[in-house]
C-alpha positions in Angstrom: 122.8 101.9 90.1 120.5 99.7 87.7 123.4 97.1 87.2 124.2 97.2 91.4 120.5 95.7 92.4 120.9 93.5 89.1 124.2 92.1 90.4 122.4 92.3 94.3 119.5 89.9 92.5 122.0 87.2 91.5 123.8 87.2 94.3 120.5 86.8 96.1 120.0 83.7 93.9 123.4 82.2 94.2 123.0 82.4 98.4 119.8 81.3 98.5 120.1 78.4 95.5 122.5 75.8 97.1 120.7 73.3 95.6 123.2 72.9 93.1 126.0 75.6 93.5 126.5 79.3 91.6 125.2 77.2 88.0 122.1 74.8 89.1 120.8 77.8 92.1 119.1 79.6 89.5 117.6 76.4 88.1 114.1 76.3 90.5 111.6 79.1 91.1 111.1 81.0 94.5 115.0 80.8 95.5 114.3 83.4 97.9 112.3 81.1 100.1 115.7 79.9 101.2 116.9 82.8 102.3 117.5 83.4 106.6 114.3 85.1 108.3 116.2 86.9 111.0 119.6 87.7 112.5 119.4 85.2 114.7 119.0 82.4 112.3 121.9 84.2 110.0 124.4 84.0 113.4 123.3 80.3 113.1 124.5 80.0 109.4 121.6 80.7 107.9 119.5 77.9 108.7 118.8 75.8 112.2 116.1 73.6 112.5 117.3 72.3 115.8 117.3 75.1 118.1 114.7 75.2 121.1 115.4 79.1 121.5 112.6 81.4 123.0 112.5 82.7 119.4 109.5 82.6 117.1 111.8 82.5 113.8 112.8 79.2 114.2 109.2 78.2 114.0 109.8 78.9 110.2 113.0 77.2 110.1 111.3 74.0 111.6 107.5 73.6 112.5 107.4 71.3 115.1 109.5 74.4 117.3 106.4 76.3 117.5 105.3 75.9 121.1 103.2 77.5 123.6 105.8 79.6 125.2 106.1 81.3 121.9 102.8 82.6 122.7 101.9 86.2 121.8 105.8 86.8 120.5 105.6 89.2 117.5 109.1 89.1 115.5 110.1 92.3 113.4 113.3 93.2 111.1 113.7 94.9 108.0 117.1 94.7 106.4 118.7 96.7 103.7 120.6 94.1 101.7 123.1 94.3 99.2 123.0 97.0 96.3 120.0 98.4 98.4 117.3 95.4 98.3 115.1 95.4 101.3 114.6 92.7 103.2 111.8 92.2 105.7 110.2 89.7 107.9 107.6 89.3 110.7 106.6 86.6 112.2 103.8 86.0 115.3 103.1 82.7 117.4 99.8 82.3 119.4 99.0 79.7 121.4 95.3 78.0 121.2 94.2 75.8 124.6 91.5 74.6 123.7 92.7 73.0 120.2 96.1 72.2 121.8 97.9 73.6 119.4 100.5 76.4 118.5 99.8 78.4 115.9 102.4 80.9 114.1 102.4 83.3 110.7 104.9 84.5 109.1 105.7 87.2 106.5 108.6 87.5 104.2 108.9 90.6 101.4 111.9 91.1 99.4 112.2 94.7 97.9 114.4 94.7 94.7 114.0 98.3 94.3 112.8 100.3 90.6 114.4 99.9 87.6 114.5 101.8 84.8 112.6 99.6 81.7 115.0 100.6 78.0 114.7 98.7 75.3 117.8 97.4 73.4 119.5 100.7 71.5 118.5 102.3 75.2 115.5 103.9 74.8 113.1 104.7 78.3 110.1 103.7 78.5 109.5 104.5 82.5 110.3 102.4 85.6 109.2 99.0 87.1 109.4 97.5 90.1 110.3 94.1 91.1 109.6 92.0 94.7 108.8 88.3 96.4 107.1 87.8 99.4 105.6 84.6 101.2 103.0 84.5 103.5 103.1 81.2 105.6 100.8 79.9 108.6 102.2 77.0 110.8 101.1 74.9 113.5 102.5 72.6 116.0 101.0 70.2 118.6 102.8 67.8 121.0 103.2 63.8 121.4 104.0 62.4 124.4 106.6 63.9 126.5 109.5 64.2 123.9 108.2 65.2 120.4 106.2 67.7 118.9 105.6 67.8 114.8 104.4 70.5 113.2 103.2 71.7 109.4 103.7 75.0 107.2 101.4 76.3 104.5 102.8 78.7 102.4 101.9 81.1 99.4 104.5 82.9 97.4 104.4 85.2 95.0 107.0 86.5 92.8 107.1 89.5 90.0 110.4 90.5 88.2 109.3 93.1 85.4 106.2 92.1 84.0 107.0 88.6 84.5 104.7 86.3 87.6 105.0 83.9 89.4 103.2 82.0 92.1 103.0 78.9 94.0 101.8 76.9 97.2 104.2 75.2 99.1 104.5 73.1 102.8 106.6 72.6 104.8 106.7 69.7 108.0 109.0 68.7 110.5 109.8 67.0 114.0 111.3 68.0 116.8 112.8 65.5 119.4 114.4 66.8 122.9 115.9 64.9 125.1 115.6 66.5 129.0 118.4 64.6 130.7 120.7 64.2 127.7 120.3 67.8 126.5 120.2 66.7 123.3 117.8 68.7 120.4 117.3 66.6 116.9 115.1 68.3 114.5 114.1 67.3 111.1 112.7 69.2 108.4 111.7 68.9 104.7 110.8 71.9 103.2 109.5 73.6 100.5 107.2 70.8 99.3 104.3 72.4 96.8 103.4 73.3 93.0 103.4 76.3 90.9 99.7 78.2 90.3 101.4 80.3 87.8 105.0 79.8 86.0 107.2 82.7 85.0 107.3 81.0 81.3 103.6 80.1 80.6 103.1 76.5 79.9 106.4 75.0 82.0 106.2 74.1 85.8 109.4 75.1 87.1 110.6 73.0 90.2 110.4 74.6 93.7 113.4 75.1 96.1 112.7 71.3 97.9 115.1 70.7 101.1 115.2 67.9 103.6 117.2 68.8 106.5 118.4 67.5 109.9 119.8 69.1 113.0 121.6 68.3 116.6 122.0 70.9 118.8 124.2 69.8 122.4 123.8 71.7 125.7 126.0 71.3 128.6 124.2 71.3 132.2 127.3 72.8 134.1 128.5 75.4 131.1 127.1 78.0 129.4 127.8 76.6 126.1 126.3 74.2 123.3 126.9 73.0 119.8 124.8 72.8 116.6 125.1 71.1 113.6 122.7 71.1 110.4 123.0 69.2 107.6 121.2 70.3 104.5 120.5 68.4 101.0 120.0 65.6 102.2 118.3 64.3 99.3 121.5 64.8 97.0 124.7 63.9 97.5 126.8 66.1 95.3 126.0 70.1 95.6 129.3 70.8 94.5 130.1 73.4 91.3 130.9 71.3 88.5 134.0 73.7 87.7 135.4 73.0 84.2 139.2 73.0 85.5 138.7 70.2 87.2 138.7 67.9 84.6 142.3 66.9 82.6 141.9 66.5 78.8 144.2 64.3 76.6 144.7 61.8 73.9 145.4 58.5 74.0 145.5 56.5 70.9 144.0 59.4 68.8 140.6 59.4 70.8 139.8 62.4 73.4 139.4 61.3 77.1 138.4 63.5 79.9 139.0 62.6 83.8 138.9 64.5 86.7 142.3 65.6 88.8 140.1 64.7 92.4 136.9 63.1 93.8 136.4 65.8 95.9 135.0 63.5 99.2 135.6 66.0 102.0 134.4 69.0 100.0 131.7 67.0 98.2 130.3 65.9 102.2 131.3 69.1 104.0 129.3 71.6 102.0 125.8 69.9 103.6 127.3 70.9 106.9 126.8 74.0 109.0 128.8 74.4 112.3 128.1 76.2 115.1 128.0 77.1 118.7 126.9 79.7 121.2 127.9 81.1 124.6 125.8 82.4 127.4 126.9 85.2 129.7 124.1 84.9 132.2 120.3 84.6 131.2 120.5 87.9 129.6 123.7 87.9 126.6 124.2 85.3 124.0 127.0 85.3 121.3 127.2 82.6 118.5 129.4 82.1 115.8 129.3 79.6 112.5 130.7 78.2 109.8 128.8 77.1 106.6 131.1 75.4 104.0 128.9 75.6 101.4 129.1 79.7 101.0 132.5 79.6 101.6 133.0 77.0 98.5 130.6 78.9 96.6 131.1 82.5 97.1 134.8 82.8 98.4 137.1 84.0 95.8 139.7 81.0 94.9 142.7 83.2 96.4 140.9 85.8 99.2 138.4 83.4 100.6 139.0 85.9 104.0 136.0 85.4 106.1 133.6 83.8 103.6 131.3 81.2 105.2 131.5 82.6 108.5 128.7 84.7 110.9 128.6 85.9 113.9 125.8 86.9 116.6 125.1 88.2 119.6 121.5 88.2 121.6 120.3 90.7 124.4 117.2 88.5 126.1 114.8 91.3 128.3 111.6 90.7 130.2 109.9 91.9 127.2 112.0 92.4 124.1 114.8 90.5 122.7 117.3 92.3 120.2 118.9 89.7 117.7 122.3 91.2 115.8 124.1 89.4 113.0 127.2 89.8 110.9 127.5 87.7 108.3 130.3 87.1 105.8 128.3 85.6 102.3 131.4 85.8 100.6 134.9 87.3 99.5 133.3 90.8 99.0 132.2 91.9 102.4 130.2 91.4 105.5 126.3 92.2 105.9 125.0 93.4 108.9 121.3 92.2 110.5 118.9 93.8 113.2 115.8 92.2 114.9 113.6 92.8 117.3 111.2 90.4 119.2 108.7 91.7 121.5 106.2 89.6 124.4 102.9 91.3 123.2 101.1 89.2 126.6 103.9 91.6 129.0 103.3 94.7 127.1 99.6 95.3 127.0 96.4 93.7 127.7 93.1 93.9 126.6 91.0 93.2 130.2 88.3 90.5 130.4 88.4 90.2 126.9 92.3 89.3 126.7 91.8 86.7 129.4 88.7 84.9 127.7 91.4 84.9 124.5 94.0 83.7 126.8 96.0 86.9 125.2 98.0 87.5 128.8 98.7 83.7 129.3 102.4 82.9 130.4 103.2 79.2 129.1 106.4 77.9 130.7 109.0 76.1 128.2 109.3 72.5 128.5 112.9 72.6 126.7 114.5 75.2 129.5 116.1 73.8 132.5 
């Protein structure tokens, strides 16, 4: 059982460190800040920072998408991961009038579960436990009719054994939307910060930095658009550098090493997630994507099955909104994600002293048609 949440940690570390494929992902502290932070975003490949839903998660995917009709939205789901890890995140958007602004906090807490502490010859010396968890607080304000930007503060904290870490970290983004076109751009660069405390004492380990873009496409007439995000944007080769790749010989008794391909398409497609989603009505959305990147990375070479791909679906009520995702990391087997959003300004009130707060305040969404 001690080995499976071992083996669940890694593979938490090789899905959440595509900076540099299954060797360079555990080469940066607080991977685990680049995990999803709901279903929702998982149906959309694990990150979007492009889409205008009616959904405060994706103010933590992108900033600038908080926004007054996110107002009083409180976002709940707790996971249970591979090998058992526990995965939970909440989020809550509030909207302030008087500082025209959007504000939004977020929590993220990874359980890792208890371990049993041996020394090397296996003898017991009790349990420990090990976890991460962020806390963030964003806020978003609009310019002009089109754009709205938007910052993250973030502190995380990290304890494996009786190793610590912690650091402070921002994250800032745009947000363009195009009314007539339909057109969503998004652009995000995350994860910006220092280290307060290092897991090795002395060393400053390098944060999991991003810079990402996003386009999402609506169609007036059909219930249907089209996402794309490109990630690592700041490096051009993510891909593994895999040993077999490269052809050995001699030529005139010295050693030369080439490679057997460039790799273009692979090297360019694995910055690319695909997607798209279907309406039925205002109430039912399905999605469904493809992310290249944990296909390449965690597909075994000759079952790559489903690896890469998720799938969503969306249930959108007066009051609640019920987020489900399937998602298929890699070769081994799909996970399965719950959320639930609730309206806290349509559930209850709090009388005079809600209005002078503006708690009830319904704030219509300049991106919906």
């Amino acid at each position: 059982m001690v080995l499976k949440k071992w083996i669940g940690i890694v593979a938490l570390c090789c899905l959440a460190g595509t900076a540099g494929a299954q060797v360079t992902g555990g080469e940066r502290a607080m991977e685990f800040l680049r995990l999803s932070n709901s279903p929702h975003v998982s149906g959309f490949g694990g990150m979007n920072v492009s889409a205008t839903d009616e959904d405060i998660a994706f103010a933590f995917q992108n900033p600038a998408l908080m926004r007054p009709a996110l107002h009083n939205q409180l976002g709940l789901n707790y996971n249970v991961y591979y090998a058992g890890i526990g995965i939970m995140n909440l989020q809550y958007g509030y909207n302030v009038e008087k500082l025209k602004t959007a504000f939004a906090f977020g929590v993220q807490y990874i359980n890792y579960g208890t371990f049993t502490q041996t020394d090397d010859i296996g003898n017991q010396y009790g349990d420990f436990h090990a976890n991460d968890y962020a806390i963030s607080l964003a806020a978003s304000r609009s310019y002009g009719q089109h754009w709205r930007y938007g910052a993250t503060l973030k502190w995380a904290h990290s304890m494996l054994y009786d190793v610590k870490a912690s650091a402070v970290l921002a994250d800032v983004g745009v947000n363009f939307f195009d009314s007539n076109a339909l057109v969503d751009v998004g652009i995000t660069a995350k994860n910006m910060g220092f280290t307060l405390h290092s897991y090795s004492p002395g060393n400053s380990e390098p944060l999991p930095f991003d810079l990402q873009i996003g386009i999402t496409k609506q169609f007036k007439h059909l219930p249907l658009r089209f996402f794309a995000t490109i990630h690592h944007l700041y490096e051009w080769d993510i891909r593994y550098d895999n040993p077999a790749d490269v052809q050995t010989s001699i030529l005139n008794g010295a050693d030369t090493s080439t490679k057997k391909k460039s790799y273009f398409a692979d090297k360019l497609f694995r910055h690319f997630i695909f997607g798209a989603e279907f309406t039925l009505g205002k109430r039912i959305a399905l999605m469904a994507s493809y992310n290249h990147l944990h296909r390449s990375e965690l597909g075994v070479k000759d079952h790559t099955a489903m690896a890469g791909f998720a799938f969503g679906a969306g249930i959108n009520l007066n009051k609640f909104q019920v987020h489900y995702s399937r998602v298929y990391y890699s070769s081994a087997g799909a996970y399965n994600e719950f959320g639930l959003n609730m309206a806290l300004n349509k559930l209850f009130g709090f009388g005079k002293g809600g209005e002078n707060i503006h708690w009830n305040a319904v704030y219509p969404d300049e991106y919906v048609q």
